[in-house]
N, C-alpha and C positions, 0 to 999 in steps of 0.2 A: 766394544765387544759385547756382544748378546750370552746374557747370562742364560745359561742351558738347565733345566732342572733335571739332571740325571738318578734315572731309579734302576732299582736292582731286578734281576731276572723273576723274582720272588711277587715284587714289588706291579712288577709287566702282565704278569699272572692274575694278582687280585683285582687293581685296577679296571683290567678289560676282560676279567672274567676269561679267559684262557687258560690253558693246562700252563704248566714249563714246558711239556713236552714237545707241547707245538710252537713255544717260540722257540724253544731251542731247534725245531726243523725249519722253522722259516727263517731261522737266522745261518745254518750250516746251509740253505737253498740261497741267500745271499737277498733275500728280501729283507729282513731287517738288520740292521747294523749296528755296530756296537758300538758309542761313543767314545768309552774310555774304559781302562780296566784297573782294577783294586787289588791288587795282590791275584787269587784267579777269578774273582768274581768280574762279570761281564755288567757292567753297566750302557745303560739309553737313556737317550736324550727322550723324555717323556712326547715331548711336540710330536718330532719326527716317527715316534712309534705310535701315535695316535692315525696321524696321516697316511701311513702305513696300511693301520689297521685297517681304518676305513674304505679305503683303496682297497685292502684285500677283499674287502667284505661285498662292496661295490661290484667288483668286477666277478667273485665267485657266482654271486645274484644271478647276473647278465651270461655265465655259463662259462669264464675264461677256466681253463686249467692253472694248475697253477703254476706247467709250465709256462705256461705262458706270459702269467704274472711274472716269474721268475726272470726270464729275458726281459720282459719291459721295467722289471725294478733294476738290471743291470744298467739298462739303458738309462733309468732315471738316474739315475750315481755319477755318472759320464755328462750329461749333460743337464741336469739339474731340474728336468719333468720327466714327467710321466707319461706316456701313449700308448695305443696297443693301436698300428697300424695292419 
């Protein structure tokens, strides 16, 4: 089993330099997901929301919306990459 190092919504914030207020939109738009949860705190799997990020960061660069992003991060949940065909 792969030990996960999970951090707090707070934690997602200072680390990658982000508001809350926008992971809490990228996570209610279903790009980031929530590993586990603490009573009501929402905890991430730090990896997966790094990869994430960068990805988001990535493809705003190159001009995706973030619709867009949004449909391709469902797709990546489902099948376990990432594309934007």
């Amino acid at each position: 089993m792969k030990n996960k190092i999970l951090i707090s919504i707070d934690e997602v914030a200072k680390f990658f330099k982000i508001s809350k207020a926008t992971v809490n939109y990228y996570t209610n738009l279903g790009i980031l997901r929530i590993a586990d949860k603490e009573g009501n705190k929402r905890l991430y799997d730090k990896k997966r929301i790094k990869m994430a990020l960068d990805k988001i960061k990535l493809l705003r660069k190159q001009g995706y919306t973030l619709k867009l992003i949004q449909q391709s991060s469902l797709n990546f949940y489902k099948s376990g990459r990432l594309s934007l065909k």
